[in-house]
C-alpha positions as CSV (number, residue, x, y, z in Angstrom):
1,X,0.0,0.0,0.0
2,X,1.0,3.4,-0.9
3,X,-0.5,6.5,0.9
4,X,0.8,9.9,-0.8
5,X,-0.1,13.1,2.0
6,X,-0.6,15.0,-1.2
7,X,-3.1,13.5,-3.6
8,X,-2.9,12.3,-7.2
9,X,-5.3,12.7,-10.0
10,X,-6.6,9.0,-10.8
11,X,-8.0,7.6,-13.7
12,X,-12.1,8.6,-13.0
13,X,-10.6,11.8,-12.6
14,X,-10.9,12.6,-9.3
15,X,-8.1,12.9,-6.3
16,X,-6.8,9.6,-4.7
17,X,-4.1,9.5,-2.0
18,X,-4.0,5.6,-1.5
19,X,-2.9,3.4,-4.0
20,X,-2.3,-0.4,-4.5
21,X,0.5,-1.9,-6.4
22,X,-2.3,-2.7,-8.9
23,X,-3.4,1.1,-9.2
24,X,-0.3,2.5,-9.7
25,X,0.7,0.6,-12.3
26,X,-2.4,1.0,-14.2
27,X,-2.0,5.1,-13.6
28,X,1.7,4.8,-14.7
29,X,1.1,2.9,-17.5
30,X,-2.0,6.1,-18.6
31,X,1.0,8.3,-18.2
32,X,3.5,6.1,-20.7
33,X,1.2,6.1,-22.9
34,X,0.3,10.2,-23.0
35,X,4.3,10.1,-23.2
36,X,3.8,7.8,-26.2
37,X,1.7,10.4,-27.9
38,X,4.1,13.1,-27.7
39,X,7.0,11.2,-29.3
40,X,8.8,10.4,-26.2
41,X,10.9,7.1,-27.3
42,X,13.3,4.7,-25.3
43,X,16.4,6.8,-24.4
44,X,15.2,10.5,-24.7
45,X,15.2,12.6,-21.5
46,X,12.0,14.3,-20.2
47,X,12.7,16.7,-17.0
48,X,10.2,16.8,-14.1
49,X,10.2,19.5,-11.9
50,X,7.3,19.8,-9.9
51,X,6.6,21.0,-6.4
52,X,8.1,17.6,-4.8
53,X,5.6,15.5,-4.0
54,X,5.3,11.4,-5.1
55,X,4.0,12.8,-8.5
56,X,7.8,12.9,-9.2
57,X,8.1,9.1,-9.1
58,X,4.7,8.5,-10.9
59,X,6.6,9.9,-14.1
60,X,9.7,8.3,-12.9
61,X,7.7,5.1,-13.2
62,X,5.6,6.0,-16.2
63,X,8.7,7.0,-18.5
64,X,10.9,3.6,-17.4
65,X,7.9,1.4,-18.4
66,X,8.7,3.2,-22.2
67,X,12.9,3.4,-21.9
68,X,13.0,7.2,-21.5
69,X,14.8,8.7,-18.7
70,X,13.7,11.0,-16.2
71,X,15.8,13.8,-15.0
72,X,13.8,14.8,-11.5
73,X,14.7,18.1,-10.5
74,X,13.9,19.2,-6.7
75,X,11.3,21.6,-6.9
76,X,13.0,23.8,-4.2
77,X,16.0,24.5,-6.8
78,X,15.9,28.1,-8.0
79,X,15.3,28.4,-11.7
80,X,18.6,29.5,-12.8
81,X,19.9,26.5,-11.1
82,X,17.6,24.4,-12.7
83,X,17.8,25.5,-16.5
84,X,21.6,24.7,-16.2
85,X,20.6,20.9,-15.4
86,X,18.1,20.7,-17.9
87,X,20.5,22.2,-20.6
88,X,23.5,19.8,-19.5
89,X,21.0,16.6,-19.8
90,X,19.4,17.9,-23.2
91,X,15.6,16.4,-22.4
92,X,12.9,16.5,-25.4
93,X,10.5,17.8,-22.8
94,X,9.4,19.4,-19.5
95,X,6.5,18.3,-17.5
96,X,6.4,21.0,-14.8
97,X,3.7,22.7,-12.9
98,X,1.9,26.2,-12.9
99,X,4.0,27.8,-10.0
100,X,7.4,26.6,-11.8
101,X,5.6,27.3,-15.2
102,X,5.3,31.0,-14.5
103,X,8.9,31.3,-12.9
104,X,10.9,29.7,-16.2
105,X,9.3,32.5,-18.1
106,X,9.9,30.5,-21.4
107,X,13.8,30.2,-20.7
108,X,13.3,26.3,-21.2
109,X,13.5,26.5,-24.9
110,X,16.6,28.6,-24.4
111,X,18.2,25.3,-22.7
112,X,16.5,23.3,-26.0
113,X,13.9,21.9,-24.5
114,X,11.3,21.2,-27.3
115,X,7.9,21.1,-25.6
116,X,6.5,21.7,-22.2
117,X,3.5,20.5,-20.5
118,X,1.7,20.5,-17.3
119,X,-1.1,18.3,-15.3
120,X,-3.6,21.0,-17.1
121,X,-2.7,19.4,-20.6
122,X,-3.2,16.0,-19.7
123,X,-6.8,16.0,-19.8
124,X,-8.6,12.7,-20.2
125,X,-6.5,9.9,-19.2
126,X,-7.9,6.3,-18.9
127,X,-7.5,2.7,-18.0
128,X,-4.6,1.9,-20.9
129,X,-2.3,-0.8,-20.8
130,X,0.2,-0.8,-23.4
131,X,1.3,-2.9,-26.4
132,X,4.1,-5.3,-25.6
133,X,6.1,-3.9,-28.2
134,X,6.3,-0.2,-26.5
135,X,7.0,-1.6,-23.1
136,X,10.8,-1.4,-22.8
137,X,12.9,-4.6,-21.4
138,X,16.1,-3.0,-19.7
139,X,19.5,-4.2,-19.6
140,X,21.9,-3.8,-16.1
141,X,23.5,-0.7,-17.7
142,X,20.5,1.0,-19.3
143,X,19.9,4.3,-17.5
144,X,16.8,4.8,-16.0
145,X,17.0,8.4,-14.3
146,X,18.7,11.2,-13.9
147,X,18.9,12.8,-10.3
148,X,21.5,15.3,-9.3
149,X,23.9,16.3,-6.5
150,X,22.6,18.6,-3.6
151,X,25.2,21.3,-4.9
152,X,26.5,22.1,-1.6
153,X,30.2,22.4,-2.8
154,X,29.2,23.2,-6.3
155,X,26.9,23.8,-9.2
156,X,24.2,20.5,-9.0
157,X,25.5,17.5,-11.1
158,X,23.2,15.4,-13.2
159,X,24.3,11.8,-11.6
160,X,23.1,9.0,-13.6
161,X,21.3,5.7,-12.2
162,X,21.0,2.4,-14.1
163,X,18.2,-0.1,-13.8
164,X,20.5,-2.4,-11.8
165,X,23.0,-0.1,-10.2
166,X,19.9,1.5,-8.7
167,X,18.2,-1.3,-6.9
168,X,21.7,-3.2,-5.9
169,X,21.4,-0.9,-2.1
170,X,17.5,-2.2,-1.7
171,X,18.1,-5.8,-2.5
172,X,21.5,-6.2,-0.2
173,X,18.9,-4.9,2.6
174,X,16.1,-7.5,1.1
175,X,18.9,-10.2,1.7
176,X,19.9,-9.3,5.2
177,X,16.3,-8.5,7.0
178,X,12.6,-9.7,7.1
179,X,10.6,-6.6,7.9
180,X,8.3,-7.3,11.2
181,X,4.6,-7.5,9.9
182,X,3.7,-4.1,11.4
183,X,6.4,-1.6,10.0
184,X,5.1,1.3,8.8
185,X,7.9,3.5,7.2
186,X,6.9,7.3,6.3
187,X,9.1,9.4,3.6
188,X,10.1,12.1,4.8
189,X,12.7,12.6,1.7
190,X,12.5,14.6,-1.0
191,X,10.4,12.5,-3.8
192,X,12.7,13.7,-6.3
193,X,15.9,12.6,-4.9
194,X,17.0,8.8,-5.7
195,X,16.9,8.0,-2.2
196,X,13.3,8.4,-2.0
197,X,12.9,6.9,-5.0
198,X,14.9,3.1,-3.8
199,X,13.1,3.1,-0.6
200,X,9.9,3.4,-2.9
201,X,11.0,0.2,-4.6
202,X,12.1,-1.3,-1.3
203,X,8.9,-1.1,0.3
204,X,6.9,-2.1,-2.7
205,X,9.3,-5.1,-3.2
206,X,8.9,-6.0,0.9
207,X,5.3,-5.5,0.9
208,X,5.8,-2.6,3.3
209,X,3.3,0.1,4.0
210,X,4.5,3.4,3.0
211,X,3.8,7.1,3.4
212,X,5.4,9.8,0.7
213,X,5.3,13.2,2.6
214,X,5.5,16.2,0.4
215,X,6.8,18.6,2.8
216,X,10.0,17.6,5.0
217,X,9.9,20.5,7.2
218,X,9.9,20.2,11.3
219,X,6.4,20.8,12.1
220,X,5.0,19.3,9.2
221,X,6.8,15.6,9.7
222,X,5.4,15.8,13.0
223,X,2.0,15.9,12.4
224,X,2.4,13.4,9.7
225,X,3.6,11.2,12.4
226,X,1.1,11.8,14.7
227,X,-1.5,11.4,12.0
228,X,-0.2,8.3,10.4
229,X,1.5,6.5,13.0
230,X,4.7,5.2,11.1
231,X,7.0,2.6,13.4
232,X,10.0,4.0,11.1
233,X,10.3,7.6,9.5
234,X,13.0,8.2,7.0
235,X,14.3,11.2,6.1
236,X,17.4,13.7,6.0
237,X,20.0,15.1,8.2
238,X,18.1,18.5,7.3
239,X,14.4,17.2,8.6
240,X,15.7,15.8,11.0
241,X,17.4,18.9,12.4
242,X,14.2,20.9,11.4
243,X,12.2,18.0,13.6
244,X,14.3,18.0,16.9
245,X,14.3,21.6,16.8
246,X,10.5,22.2,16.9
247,X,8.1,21.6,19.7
248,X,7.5,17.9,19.8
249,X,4.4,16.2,22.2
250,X,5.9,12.7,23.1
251,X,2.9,11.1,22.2
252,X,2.7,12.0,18.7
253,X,5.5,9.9,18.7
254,X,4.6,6.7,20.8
255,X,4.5,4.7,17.0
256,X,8.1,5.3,16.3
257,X,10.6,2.7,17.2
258,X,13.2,3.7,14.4
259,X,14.4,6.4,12.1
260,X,17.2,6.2,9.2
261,X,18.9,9.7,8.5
262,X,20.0,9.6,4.5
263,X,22.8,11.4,2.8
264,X,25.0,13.9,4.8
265,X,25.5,12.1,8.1
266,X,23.3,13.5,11.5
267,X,24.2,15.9,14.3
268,X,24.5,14.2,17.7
269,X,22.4,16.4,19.2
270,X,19.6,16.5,17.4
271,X,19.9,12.5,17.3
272,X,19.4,11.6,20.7
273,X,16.3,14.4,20.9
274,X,14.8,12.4,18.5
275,X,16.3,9.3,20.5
276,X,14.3,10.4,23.3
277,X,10.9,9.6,21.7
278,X,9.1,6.3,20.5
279,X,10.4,3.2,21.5
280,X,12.6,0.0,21.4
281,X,11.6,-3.5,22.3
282,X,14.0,-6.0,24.3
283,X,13.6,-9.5,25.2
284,X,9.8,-8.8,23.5
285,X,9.1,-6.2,26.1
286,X,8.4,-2.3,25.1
287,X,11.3,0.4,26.5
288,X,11.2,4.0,26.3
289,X,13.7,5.5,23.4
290,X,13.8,4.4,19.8
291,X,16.8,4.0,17.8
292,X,18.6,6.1,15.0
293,X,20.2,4.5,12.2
294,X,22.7,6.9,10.7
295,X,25.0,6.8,7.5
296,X,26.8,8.3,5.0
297,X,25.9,8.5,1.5
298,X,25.1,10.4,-1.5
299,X,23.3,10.8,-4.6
300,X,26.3,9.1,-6.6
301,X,26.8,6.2,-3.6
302,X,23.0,5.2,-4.4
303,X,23.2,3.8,-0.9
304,X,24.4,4.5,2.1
305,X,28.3,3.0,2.1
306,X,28.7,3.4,5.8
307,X,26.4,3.0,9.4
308,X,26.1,3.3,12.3
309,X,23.0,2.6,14.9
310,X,22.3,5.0,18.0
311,X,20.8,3.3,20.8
312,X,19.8,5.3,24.3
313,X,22.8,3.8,25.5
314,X,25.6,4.8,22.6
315,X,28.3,7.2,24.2
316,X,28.4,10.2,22.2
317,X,31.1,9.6,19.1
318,X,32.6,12.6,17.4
319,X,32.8,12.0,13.9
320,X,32.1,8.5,13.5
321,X,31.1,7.7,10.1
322,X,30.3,3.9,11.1
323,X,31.2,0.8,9.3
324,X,30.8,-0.6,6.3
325,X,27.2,-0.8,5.0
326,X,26.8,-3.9,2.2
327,X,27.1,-4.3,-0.6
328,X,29.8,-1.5,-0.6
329,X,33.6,-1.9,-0.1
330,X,34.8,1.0,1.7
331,X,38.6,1.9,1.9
332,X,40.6,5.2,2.9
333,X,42.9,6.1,-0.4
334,X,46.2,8.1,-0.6
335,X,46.5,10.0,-3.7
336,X,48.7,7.4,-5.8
337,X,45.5,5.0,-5.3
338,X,47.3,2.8,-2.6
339,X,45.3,1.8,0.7
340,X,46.3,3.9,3.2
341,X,47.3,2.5,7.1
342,X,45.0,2.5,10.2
343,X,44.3,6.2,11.5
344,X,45.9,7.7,8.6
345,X,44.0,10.3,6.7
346,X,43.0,9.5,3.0
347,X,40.3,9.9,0.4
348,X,37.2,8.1,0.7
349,X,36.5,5.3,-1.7
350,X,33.9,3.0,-2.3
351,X,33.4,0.2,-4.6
352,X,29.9,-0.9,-5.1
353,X,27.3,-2.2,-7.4
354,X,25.1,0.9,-5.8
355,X,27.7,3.8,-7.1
356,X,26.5,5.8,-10.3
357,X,28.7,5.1,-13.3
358,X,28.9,8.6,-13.4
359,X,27.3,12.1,-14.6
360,X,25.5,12.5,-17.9
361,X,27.2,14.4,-20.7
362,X,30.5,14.8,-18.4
363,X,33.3,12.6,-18.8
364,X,35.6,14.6,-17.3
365,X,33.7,14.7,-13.8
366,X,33.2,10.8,-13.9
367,X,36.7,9.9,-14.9
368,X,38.5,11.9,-12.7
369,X,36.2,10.9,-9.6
370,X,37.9,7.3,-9.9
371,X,40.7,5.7,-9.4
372,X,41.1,2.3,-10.2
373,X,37.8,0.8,-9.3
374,X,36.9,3.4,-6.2
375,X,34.5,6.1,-6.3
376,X,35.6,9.0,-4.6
377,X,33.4,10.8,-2.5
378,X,34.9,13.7,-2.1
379,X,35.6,12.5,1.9
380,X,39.0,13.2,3.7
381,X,38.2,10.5,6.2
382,X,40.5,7.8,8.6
383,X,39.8,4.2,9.8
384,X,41.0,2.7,12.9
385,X,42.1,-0.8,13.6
386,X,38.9,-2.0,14.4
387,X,37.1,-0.9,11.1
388,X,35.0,2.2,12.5
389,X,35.5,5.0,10.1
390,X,35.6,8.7,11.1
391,X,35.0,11.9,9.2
392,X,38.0,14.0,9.0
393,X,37.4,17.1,6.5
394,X,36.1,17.4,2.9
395,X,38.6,17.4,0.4
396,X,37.9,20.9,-1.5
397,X,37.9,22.2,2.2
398,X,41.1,20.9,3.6
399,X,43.9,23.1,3.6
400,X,47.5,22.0,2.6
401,X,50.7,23.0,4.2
402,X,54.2,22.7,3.9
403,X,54.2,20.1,7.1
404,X,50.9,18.6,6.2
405,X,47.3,18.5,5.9
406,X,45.6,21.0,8.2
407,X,41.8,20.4,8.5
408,X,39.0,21.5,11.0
409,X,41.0,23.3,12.8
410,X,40.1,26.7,14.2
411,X,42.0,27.2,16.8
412,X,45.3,26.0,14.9
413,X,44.4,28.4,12.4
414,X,43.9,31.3,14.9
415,X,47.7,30.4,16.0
416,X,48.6,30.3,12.4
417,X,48.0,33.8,12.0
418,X,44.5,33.6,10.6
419,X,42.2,35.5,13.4
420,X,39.0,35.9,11.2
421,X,38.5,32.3,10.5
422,X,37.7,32.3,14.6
423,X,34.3,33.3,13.2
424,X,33.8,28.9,12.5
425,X,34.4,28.3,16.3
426,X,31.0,30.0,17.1
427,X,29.2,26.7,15.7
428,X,30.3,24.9,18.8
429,X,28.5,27.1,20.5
430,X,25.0,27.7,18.5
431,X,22.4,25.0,18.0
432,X,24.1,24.7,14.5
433,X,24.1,21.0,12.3
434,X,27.7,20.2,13.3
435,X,27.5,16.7,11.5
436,X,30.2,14.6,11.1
437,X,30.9,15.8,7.7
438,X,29.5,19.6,7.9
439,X,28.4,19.9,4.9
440,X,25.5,21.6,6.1
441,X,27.2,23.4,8.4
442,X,29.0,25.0,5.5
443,X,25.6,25.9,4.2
444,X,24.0,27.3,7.2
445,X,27.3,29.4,8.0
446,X,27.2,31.0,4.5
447,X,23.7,31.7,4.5
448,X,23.8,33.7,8.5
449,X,26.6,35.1,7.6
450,X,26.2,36.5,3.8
451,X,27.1,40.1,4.8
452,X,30.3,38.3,5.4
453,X,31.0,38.2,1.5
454,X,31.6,41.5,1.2
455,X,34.5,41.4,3.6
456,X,38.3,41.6,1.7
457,X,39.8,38.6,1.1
458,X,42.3,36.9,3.5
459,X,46.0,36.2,2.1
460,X,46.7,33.4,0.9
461,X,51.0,33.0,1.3
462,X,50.5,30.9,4.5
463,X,47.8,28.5,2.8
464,X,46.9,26.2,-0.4
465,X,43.3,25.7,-0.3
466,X,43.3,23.2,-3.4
467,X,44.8,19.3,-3.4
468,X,47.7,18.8,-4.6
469,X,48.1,18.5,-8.2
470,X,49.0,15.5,-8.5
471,X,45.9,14.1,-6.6
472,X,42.7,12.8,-8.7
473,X,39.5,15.4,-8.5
474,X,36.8,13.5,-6.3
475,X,33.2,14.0,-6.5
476,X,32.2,17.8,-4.8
């Protein structure tokens, strides 16, 4: 069972927000077929960008069934950022909606798009299953969507996903678990991002209940839970931060016995807040506190290629990454390619059947984010002897010097002769997502302190910001 918090049109017409297995596919397969009718054939790109709701999937779905490929873009991109995606991926179309409609202003046919269309045009769809011959057979390495990167250290990257590289995260968790007969998982991810879009699959391949929520904000997650009752909410480090951060009522929450954090890796503190609510079950009997599974992982990794579970009792961990999730193979990289030694600071790489094979029309990007068979993540990280792995710095962040790599280090800097960059130790002391990677931090800083931009820049004698040159160019 599917329940979307924002409603679909269905085939009589009229608004449905709960949907069988049977159902969707019969709506999908009205969509593939109004795809059909515009010329959309098996390869061409169509871009989606909608106000994110499960409607993104629905086309994701309806487009696969006919061998096109969809390039979801997150509604909450700004325009500009957008056009750029859709004019690097070259779709034949745009299905889009009034708001974003009005905001493109007809710049899409500057970035070569060839037609656009909204819900408003698709008038009159019906009950229409298609011929054999226009439902596309994949192979493992046909691509099957386009998603992009969150852009945090860089313009958005159009990341591509194959029909096997994209379910190889959700069937090593298939192998591994039986789901108890009452989970109940609610999506609190964004319905364009491929993480969403493999839990989908997950659940429908489990037989699991699940709940696509539209709006991942704090206060609107918790009335979803409190209205739906999931036992495991999934979402990212960002709703998550949003959530434990708002006014919570403990029984809104007596459902929840689990959540999973996706992508950038959670802050502590707002972990065991959310810690603190639902609950666990030992030896059969019900305990106070529910569990947190957190991970890193990425629009490229497909899945997340390293975990680690919070229980009440976990001692607090400072930038513990986890261990390896399957099926990935994790290791920590010098520059040359070699493994590097226990507690020694490298690249992150990962080998998996999960990892993207790269970024649509960019060769350069994908190439030189290998080496030898590793992905790199873009992840300055180390590993001890025991296999934990811990978040050191990201790589376009770290700064080089002549006795070594100096990274996350504020007060070393200060010392160094670098006063102003003080202004980062203020996150230690503001309710500010100080994650083990800080990605978001990053984000959060620049947008607080924009006046900041207009300040001269620093000097740059003492300090290289960039790798050396000799080192491959990860993923940013």
């Amino acid at each position: 069972m599917l329940l979307a918090d924002r409603p679909l049109t269905g085939l009589d017409g009229r608004l449905q927000a709960e949907f069988s297995i049977a159902e969707l596919d019969d709506l999908a397969q009205a969509w593939s077929g109004w795809y059909l009718d515009l010329g959309v054939r098996p390869r061409d790109r169509v871009a989606v960008y909608l106000d994110d709701s499960f409607e993104d999937q629905l086309h994701l779905a309806a487009l696969s069934r006919i061998g096109a490929i969809a390039v979801l873009v997150n509604g909450r991109m700004p325009v500009d950022t957008a056009l750029g995606l859709i004019r690097r991926t070259a779709p034949v179309g745009l299905y889009t909606d009034r708001a974003h409609l009005a905001e493109l202003a007809g710049r899409q046919a500057g970035a070569g798009v060839a037609w656009t269309r909204t819900a408003e045009d698709a008038t009159g769809l019906t009950h229409r299953p298609l011929p054999d011959a226009a439902c596309y057979r994949h192979a493992p390495d046909d691509p099957v969507l386009i998603c992009h990167s969150s852009g945090t250290t860089g313009d958005p990257k159009p990341v591509v996903h194959t029909h096997a590289q994209s379910v190889a995260g959700l069937r090593a968790r298939l192998a591994e678990r039986a789901e108890a007969p009452d989970v109940r998982i609610l999506s609190a991810a964004p319905q364009s991002h491929a993480g969403a879009t493999a839990f989908t699959l997950y659940c429908l391949l489990a037989g699991v209940p699940l709940i696509a929520l539209s709006r991942p904000g704090g206060p609107e997650v918790a009335a979803a839970v409190a209205r739906y009752r999931p036992t495991l909410v999934l979402a990212f480090n960002q709703t998550h931060a949003a959530l434990a951060t708002t006014e919570l009522r403990e029984e809104d929450f007596a459902s929840v016995r689990y959540w999973i954090n996706m992508g950038d890796a959670a802050h502590d503190r707002h972990v065991r807040t959310l810690m603190r609510l639902g609950y666990h079950l030992a030896d059969g009997e019900r305990r106070p506190g529910s569990f947190f599974g957190d991970g890193l992982g990425s629009s490229e990794l497909g899945w997340n290629a390293l975990g680690r579970v919070f229980t009440p009792d976990s001692p607090p961990r400072p930038r513990h990454l986890g261990r390896v999730v399957p099926p990935a193979r994790v290791a920590v990289l010098r520059p040359d390619g070699s493994e590097a030694g226990p507690d020694e600071v490298g690249m992150l790489g990962v080998d998996s059947p999960a990892v993207t094979p790269g970024y649509w029309n960019d060769s350069d990007t994908t190439y030189r984010s290998r080496i030898g068979t590793w992905f790199l993540s873009g992840d300055l990280v180390r590993r001890d002897a025991e296999g934990d792995f811990f978040h050191v710095d990201r790589v376009v962040d770290a700064i080089h010097t002549a006795d070594g790599l100096l990274a996350r280090a504020g007060k070393a800097l200060r010392a160094a002769g670098q006063p102003e960059l003080a202004l980062l130790e203020c996150a230690a002391e503001q309710d500010l997502p100080v994650g083990a990677t800080g990605k978001v931090l990053k984000r959060v800083l620049r947008e607080r302190y924009a006046d900041l931009a207009g300040l001269p820049a620093l000097p740059g004698r003492a300090f290289a910001a960039a790798a050396p040159a000799s080192a491959p160019h990860p993923a940013s």
